[in-house]
C-alpha positions in Angstrom: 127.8 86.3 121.9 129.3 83.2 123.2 132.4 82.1 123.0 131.4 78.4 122.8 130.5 79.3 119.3 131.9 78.5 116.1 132.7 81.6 114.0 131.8 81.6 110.0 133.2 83.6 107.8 131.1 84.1 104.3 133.7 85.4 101.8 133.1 85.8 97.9 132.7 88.3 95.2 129.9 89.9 94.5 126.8 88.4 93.0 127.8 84.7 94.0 124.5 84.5 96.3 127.0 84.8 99.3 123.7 86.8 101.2 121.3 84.2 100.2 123.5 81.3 102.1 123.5 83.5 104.8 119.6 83.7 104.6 119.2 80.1 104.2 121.5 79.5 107.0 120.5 82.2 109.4 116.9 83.3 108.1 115.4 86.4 110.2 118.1 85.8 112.9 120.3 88.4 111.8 121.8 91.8 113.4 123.0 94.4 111.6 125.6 96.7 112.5 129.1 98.8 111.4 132.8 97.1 112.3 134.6 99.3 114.9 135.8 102.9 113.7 134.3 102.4 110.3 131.1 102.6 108.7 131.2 99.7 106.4 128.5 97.5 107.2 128.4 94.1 108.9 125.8 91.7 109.2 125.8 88.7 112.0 123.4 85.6 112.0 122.9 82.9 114.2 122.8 79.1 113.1 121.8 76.1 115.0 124.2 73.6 113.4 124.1 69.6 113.8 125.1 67.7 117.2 123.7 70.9 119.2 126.4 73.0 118.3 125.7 77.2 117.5 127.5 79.1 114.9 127.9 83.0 114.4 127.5 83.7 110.7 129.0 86.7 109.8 128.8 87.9 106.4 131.4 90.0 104.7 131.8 92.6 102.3 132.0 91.2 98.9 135.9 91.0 97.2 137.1 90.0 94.1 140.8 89.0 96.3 142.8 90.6 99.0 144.0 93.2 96.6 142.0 95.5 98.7 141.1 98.8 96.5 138.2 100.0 98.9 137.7 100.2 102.5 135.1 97.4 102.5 137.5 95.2 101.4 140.0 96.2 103.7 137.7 94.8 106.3 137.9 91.1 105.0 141.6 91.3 104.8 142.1 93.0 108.1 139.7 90.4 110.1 141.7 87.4 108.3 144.7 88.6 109.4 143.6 89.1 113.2 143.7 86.7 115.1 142.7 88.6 118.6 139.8 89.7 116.8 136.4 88.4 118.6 135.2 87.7 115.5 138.1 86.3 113.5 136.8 83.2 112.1 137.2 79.3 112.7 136.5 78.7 109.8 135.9 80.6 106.3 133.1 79.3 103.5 134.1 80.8 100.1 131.0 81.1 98.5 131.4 80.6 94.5 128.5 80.9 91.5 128.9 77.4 89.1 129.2 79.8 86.2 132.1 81.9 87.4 134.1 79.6 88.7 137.5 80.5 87.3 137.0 84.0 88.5 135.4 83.1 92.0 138.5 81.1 92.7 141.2 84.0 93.0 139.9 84.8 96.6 139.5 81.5 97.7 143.6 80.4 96.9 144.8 83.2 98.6 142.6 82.7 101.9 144.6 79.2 101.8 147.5 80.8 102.0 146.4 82.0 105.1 146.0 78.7 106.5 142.8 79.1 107.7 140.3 76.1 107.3 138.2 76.8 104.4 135.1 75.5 102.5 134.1 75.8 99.1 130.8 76.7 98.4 129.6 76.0 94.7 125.9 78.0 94.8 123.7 77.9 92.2 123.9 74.3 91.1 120.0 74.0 89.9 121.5 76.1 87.1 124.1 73.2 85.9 122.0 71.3 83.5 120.1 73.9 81.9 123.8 75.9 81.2 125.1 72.1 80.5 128.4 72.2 83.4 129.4 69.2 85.2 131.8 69.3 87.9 134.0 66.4 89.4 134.0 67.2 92.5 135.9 64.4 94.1 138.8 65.7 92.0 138.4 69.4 92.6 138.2 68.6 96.2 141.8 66.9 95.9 143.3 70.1 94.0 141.9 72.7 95.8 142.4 71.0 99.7 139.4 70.9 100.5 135.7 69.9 101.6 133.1 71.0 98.7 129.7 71.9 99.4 127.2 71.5 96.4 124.4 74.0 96.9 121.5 76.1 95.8 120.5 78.6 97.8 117.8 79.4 95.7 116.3 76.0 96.6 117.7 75.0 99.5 119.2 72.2 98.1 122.8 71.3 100.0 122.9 73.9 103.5 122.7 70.6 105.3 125.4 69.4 103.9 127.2 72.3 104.4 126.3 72.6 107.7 127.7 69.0 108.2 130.9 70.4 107.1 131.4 73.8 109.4 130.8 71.0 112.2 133.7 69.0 110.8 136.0 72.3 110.0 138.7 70.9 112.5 139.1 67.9 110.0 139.6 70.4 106.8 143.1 70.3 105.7 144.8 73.8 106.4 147.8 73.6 103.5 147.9 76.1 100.7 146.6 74.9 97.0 150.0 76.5 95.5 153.0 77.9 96.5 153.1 81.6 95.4 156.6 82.5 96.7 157.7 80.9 93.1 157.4 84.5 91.7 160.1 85.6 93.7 162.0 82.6 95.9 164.5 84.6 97.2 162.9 87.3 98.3 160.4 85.5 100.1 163.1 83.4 101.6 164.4 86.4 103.0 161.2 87.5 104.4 160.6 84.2 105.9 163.8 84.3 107.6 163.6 88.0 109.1 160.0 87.0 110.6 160.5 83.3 111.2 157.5 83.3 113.6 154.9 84.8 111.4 153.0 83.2 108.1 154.5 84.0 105.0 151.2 85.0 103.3 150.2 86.8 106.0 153.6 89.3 106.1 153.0 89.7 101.9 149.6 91.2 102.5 151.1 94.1 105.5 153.4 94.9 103.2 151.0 95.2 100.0 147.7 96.5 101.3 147.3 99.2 103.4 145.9 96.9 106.5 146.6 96.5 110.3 148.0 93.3 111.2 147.5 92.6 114.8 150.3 94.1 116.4 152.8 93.5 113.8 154.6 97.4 113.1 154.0 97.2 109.8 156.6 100.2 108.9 158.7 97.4 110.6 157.9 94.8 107.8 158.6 97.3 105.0 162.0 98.6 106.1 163.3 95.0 106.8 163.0 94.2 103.2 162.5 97.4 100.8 161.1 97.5 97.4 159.8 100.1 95.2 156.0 100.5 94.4 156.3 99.9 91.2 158.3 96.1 92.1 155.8 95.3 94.3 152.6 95.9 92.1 154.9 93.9 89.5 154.5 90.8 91.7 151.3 91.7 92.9 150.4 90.7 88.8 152.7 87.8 88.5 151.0 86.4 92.0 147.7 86.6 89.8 149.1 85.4 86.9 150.4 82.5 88.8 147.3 82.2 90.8 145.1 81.5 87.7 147.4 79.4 85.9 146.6 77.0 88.8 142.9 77.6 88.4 142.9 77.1 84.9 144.9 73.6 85.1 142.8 72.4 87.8 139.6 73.7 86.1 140.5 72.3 83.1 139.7 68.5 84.1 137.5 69.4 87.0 134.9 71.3 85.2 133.3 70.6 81.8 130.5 73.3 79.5 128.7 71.8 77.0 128.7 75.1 75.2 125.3 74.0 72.6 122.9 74.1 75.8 123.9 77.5 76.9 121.0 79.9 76.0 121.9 83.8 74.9 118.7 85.0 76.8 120.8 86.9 79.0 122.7 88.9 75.8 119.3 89.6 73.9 117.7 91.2 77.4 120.9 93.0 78.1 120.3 94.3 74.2 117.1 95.8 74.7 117.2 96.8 79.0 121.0 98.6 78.2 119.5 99.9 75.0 120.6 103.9 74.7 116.9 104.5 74.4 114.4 101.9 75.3 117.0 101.1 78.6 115.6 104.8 79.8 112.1 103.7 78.4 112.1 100.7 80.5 113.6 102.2 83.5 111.4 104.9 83.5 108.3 102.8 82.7 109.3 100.5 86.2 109.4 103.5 88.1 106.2 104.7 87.0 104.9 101.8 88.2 106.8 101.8 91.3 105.3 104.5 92.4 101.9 104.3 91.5 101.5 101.2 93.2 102.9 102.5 96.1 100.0 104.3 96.6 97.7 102.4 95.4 98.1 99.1 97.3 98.5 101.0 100.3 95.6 102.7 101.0 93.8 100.5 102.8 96.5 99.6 105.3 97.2 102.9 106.2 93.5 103.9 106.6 93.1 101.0 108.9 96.6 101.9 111.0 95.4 105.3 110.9 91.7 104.8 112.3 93.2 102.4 114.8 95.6 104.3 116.4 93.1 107.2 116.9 91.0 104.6 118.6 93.6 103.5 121.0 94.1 106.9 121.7 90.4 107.6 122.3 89.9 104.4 124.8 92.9 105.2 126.6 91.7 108.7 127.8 88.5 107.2 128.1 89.2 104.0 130.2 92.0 105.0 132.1 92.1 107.3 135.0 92.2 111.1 134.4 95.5 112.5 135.0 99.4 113.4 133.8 100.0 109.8 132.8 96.8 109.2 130.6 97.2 112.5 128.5 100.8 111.7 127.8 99.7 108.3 127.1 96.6 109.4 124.4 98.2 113.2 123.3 101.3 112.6 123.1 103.0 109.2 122.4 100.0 107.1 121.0 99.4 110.2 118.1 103.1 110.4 117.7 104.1 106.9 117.0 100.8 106.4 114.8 102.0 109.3 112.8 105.0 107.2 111.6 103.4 103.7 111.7 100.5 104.3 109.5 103.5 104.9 106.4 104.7 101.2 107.3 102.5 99.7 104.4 104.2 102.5 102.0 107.6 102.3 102.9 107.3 98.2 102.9 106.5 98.2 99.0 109.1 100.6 98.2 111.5 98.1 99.7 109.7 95.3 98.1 110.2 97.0 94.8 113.9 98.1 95.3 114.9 94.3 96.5 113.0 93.2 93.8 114.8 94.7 90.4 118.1 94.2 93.1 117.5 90.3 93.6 116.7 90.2 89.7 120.0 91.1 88.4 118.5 94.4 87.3 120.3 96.7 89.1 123.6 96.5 87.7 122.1 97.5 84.2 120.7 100.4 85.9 124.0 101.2 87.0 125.6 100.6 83.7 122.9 102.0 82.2 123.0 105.7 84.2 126.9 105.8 83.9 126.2 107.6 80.8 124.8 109.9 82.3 126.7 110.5 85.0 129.8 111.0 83.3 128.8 114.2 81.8 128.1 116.1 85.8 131.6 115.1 87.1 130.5 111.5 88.2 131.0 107.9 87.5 128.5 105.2 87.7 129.6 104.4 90.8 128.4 107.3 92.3 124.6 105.5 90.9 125.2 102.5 93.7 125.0 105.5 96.5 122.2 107.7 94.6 119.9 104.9 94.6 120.5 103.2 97.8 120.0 106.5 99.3 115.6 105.9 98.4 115.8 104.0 101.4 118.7 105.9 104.0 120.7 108.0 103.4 123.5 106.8 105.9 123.9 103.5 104.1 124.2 105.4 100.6 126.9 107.3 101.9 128.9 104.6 103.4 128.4 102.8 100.4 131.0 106.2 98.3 133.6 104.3 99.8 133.8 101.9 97.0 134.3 105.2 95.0 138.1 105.0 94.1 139.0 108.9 93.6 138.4 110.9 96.4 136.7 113.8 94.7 134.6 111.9 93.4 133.5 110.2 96.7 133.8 113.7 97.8 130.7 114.9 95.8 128.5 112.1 95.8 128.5 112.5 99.6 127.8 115.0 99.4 124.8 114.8 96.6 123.4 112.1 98.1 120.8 113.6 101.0 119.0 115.0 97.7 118.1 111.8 97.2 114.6 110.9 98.2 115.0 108.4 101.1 112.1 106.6 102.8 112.4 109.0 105.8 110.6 111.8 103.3 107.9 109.3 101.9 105.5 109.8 105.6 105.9 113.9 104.7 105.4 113.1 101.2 102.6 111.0 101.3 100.4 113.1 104.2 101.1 115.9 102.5 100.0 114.9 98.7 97.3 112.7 100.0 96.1 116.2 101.5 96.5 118.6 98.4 96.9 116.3 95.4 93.5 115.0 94.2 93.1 111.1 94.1 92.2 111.1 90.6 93.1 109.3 87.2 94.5 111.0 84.0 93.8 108.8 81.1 92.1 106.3 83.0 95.5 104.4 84.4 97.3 107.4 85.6 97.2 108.3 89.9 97.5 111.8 90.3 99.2 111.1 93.7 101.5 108.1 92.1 102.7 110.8 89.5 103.2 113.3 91.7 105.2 111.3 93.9 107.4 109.9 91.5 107.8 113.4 90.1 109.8 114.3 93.7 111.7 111.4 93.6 112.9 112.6 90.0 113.8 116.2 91.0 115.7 115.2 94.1 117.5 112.9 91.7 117.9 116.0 89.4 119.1 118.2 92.3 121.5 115.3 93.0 123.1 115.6 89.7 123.0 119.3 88.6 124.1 120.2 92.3 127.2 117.8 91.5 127.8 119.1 88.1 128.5 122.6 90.0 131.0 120.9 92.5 132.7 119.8 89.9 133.1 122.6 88.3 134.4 124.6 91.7 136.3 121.5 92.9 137.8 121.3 89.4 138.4 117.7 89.7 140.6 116.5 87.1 141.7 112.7 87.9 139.8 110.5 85.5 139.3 107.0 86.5 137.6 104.1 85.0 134.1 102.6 85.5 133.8 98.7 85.8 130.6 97.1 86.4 129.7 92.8 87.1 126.7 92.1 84.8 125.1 89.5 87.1 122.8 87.0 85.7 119.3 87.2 85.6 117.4 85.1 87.9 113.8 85.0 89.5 113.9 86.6 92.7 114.2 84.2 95.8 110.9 85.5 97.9 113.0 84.5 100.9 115.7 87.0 100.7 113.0 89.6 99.7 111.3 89.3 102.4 114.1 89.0 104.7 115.5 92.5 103.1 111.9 94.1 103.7 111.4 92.8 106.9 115.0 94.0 108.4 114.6 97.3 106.3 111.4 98.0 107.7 112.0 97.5 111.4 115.3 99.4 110.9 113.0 102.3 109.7 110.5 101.9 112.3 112.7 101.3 115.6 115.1 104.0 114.3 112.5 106.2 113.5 110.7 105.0 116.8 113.3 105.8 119.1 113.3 109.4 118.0 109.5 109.6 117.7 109.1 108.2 121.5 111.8 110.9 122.8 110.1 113.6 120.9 106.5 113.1 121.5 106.9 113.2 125.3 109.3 116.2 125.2 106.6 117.9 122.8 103.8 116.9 124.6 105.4 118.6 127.6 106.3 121.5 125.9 102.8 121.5 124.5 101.4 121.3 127.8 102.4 124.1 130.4 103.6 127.4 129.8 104.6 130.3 131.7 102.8 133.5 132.4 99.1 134.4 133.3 98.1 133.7 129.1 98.3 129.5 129.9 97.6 129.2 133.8 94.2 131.7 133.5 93.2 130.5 129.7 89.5 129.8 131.3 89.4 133.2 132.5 90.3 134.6 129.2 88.1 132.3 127.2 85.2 133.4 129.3 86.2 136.9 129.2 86.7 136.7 125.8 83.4 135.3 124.8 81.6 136.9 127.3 78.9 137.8 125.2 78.9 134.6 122.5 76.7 131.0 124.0 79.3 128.2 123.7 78.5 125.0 124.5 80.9 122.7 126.5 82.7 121.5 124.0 83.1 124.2 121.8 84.7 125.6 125.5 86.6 123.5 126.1 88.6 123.3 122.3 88.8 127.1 122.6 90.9 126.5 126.4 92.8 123.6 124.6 93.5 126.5 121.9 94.3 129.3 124.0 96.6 126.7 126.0 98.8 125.6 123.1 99.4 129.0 121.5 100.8 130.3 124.8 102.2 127.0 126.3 106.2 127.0 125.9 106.1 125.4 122.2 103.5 127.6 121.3 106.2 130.8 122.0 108.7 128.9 120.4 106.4 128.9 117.1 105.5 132.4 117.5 108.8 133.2 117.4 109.9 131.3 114.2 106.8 132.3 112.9 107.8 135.9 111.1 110.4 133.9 109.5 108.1 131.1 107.8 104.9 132.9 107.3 106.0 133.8 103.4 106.4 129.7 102.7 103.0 129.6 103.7 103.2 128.0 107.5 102.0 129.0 110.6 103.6 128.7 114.1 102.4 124.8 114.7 103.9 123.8 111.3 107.1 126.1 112.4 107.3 123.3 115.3 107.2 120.4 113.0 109.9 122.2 111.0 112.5 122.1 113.8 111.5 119.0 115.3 112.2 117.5 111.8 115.7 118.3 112.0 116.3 115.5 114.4 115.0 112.9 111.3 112.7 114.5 108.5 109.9 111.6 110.1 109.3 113.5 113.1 107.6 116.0 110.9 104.3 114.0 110.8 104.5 113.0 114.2 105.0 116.0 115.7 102.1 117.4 113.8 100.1 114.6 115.3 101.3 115.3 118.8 100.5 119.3 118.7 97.0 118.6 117.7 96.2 115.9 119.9 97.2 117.9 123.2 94.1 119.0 124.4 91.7 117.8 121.7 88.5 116.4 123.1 87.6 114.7 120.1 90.6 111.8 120.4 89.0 109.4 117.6 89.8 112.2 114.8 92.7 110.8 112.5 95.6 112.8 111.8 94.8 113.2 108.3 91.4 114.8 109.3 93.1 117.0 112.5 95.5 118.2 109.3 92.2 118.8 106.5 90.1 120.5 109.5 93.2 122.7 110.6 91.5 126.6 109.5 93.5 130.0 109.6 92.3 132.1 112.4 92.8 135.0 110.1 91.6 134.5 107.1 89.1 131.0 107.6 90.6 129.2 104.8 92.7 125.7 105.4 95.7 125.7 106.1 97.0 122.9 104.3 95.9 123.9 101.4 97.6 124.0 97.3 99.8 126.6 97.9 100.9 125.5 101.2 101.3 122.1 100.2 103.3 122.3 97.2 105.6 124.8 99.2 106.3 122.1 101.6 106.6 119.5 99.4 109.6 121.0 97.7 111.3 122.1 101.0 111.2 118.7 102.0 112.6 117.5 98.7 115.7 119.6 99.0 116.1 120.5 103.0 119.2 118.8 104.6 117.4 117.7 108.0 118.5 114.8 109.7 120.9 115.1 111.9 122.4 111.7 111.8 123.3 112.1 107.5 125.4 115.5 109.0 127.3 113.1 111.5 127.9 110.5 109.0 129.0 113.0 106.7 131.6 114.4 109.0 132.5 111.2 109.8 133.5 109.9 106.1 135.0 113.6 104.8 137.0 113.6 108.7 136.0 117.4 108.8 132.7 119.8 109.9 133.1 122.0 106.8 131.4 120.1 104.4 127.9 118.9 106.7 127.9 122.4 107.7 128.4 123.1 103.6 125.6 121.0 103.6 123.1 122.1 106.1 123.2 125.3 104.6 123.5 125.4 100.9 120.7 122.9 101.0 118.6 124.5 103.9 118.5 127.8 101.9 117.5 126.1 99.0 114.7 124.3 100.6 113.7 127.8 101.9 113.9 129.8 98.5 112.4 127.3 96.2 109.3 126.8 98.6 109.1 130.4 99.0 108.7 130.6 95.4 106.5 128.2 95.0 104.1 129.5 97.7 104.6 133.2 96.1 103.5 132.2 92.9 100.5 129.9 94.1 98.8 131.4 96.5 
């Protein structure tokens, strides 16, 4: 990053269209990332601004004010208030929505206070005529101190402008709109004069959030001039009160609603989509949908992925010299990334859809909506925001608890969240169902393979509840606490920000996912490859020997070398060992491998799969999905991915705990091993006894 840059600060409350500026400003040149010691995320764009000058956009949590009641929060305050940090900003844009205006404005007063040069972003202005506002902004600009930028995000209209302005931020006045000491002069006097040398606003906020200010003692602060708790929450209100006094005054003459063009469209859809039973109708209904248009619209894709990687692999051995390198090349790595790229097209449209009903405004009804429900298992619908976050990571989800108030609370929906079906699962889901699970219609609109996905999606959710229902039953948690949800507007979604989120959601997926897959595939293929002992080095002997008496031609020889190879090369013991203890779910030694590999990140499963049956193969243009469908049981001749097997792993996918990075950010946000080890194994022997079940019953 270089220093020559300006740094941008985007601060606002939620649902202001604070990310869409950062789109419009930054489109795909983003990074994402987590701020130093914690695991709240931050996201960092890159703007070319007028006159040749760059800017690092950094986009913050969304905060209601500096109150901070949650640790993302605590972020914005504690970069404001650090100078030293890298990425403590020259200027902050306060980014407001025209229709919230009076409640938008809180923050933006008391970054002023922290003298910081600030600009006010109104968003959403294509919205003013239709709701009937008008704004003088010549005269809010006079009250408020500062530069207004007029924009829409949604159309573009005014980012110039505002870049025009984070160019200019030296010229931005820097005084506070109001002085806020009036709630208590003297003791602010007092404060002033004990730290002489430091802002006033700035020693307020050490001593009423729970923040680190540079290196300020804040102990020190306290003791120098004490009050009680409850005083200093009493002037915490009056500095609110105070604060939107102001903002009513100055709102009063600088922005007009012509309440007969305002439409109710928004109350008559929340009437029917927060409805106690047509919301669940509804919600159900998009899901349904969801999910059967996942697999519908991505068959081709992944048919095409899938029948070009096993090409690649089958010109690379081919073309390229025999040798160490080239099997590597078309056994190991080329199978084992194509086993988690084909699922790209899948995994896209699930973040199409989730970005979708997000960008709409829908979300937050969904949340309202399942608070109900959650209530009644120990939960509040707070605890929704991580459950349904976690359909695309889990890691995310469970940073995301720490808006979650009450720490039991938080507690269990960390750790209920990894039942949650994350896009991780979806490649083992979807081989797996597209091998067992009929492509076929019921009624004429219904996919088999839609409905069954859907149906694992609903029982992790299910597991997610009833498994936090017991916890708070054993953790007895008896603190009550309130549920407060922002109804956002409803508003087309901008196709820009969707397809930014995909994009960046995707390619996390894949070059996480990659990373892993690479690493794995070669140590596999290695593993897969030599052996010790006579039974791998003399397999010709003992093929030979073996069917001494039976014509094989050469390629029938050489599969049954390739076979005698695997099952005694160093993975192939390692299967035989586990291989007692996973026979009754149905799986034989080579799944047994996919099984621990999967541990690393559930993913691996497919790829590993694809490794183990590439090594040695002579017929290299065979597709995964066929190597699985032609896989037969030595003993018995049948498949073995057959009904039984399937469904068994199917549900020990649905409820396993394997990914190691969910156990370290679980120990990370709980600060202790006991519950990801809780974890691992409550839901590990779950996975193992319901698919043993399942197998039992079906085979």
């Amino acid at each position: 990053m270089s220093v020559q840059n300006i740094n941008v600060a985007l601060i606002g409350n939620p649902n202001t269209g604070k990310t869409s500026v950062f789109n419009q400003l930054t489109g795909l040149n983003q990074q994402v990332g987590n701020y130093p010691g914690i695991t709240v995320e931050k996201k960092i764009g890159f703007c070319k601004l007028p006159h040749n000058i760059k800017a690092n956009i950094l986009d913050l949590p969304g905060t209601y004010s500096l109150n901070a009641s949650s640790m993302d929060e605590s972020v914005v305050i504690e970069l404001l208030l650090n100078k030293n940090d890298k990425l403590f900003p020259d200027v902050a844009v306060v980014v407001t929505d025209v229709e919230n205006l009076k409640r938008n404005l809180l923050i933006y007063t008391q970054i002023k206070d922290l003298e910081i040069p600030t600009i006010l972003v109104i968003n959403m202005s294509d919205r003013m005529e239709r709701k009937g506002i008008s704004l003088d902004i010549p005269y809010l600009e006079e009250k408020l101190k500062t530069k207004i930028a007029l924009v829409s995000s949604r159309k573009g209209l005014g980012i110039e402008q505002l870049k025009e302005l984070i160019v200019s931020y030296k010229t931005l006045p820097s005084e506070p709109c109001l002085n806020a000491s009036v709630i208590d002069p003297e003791y602010f006097e007092k404060l002033q004069h004990a730290f002489p040398n430091q802002l006033m606003y700035k020693l307020w906020l050490v001593i009423t959030q729970d923040v680190n200010f540079s290196n300020l003692d804040r102990n020190e602060v306290r003791s120098t001039l004490t009050k009680s708790h409850s005083e200093l929450k009493r002037l915490q209100q009056k500095e609110t009160i105070k604060r939107y006094q102001f903002i009513n005054d100055v709102l009063k003459e600088g922005l007009k609603v012509d309440a007969s063009m305002a439409k109710d469209i928004r109350a008559k859809l929340d009437r029917v989509l927060t409805h106690k039973v047509w919301g669940y109708v509804i919600f159900f209904a998009i899901l349904f949908l969801i999910f059967q248009s996942i697999f519908s619209w991505s068959t081709i894709p992944m048919n095409f992925i899938d029948s070009t990687f096993a090409s690649l692999s089958s010109w690379v051995a081919a073309e390229l010299p025999s040798g160490i390198l080239t099997d590597l090349l078309s056994q190991g790595i080329i199978p084992g990334i194509g086993g988690v790229i084909i699922f790209i097209p899948q995994i896209a449209f699930l973040f199409l859809f989730i970005s979708i009903l997000e960008e709409s405004g829908y979300m937050s009804r969904v949340v309202f909506l399942m608070d109900k429900i959650m209530r009644r298992f120990g939960l509040s619908g707070k605890s929704v925001v991580p459950l349904i976050s976690g359909t695309a990571c889990a890691i995310p989800a469970i940073m995301a608890t720490r808006n979650i108030e009450n720490w039991k609370e938080r507690l269990i929906t960390i750790l209920v969240t990894p039942f949650t079906t994350c896009s991780a699962r979806l490649p083992v889901y979807a081989i797996i169902i597209s091998l067992v699970i009929p492509s076929k219609r019921v009624f004429g609109i219904l996919n088999l393979q839609g409905l069954t996905l859907m149906s694992l999606y609903v029982l992790g959710f299910v597991a997610a509840i009833l498994s936090a229902y017991i916890l708070n039953k054993v953790l007895k948690l008896d603190s009550k606490t309130y549920f407060v949800v922002e109804m956002p507007s409803y508003k087309m979604p901008l196709l820009k920000n969707v397809g930014i989120n995909v994009v960046e959601k995707t390619k996390a997926f894949i070059v996480g996912a990659g990373k892993i897959i690479l690493a794995i595939s070669v140590i596999l293929w290695f593993l897969a490859s030599y052996g010790p002992g006579k039974d791998f080095n003399e397999a010709e002997s003992i093929v030979k020997e073996r069917f001494a008496n039976t014509t094989l031609d050469e390629t029938q020889f050489e599969n049954e070398v390739a076979s005698q190879k695997l099952e005694n090369s160093y993975i192939g013991l390692m299967g035989r060992a586990i291989e007692p203890a996973i026979e009754p779910l149905g799986y034989d030694w080579k799944i047994g491998i996919a099984l621990i590999s999967s541990f690393a990140a559930r993913e691996v499963f497919v790829g590993t799969l694809a490794t183990i049956y590439s090594v040695g193969d002579t017929d290299n243009e065979s597709t995964i999905k066929s190597k699985m469908q032609a896989e037969i049981r030595p003993d018995t001749g049948k498949k073995v991915f057959d009904f039984p097997t399937g469904i068994s792993l199917l549900l020990f996918y649905a409820f396993a705990m394997q990914c190691a990075s969910t156990l370290a950010i679980t120990k990370k946000e709980t600060n202790s091993w006991k519950w990801p080890a809780m974890q691992l194994v409550l839901m590990s022997g779950l996975a193992y006894f319901t698919a043993l079940i399942a197998y039992q019953l079906l085979k």
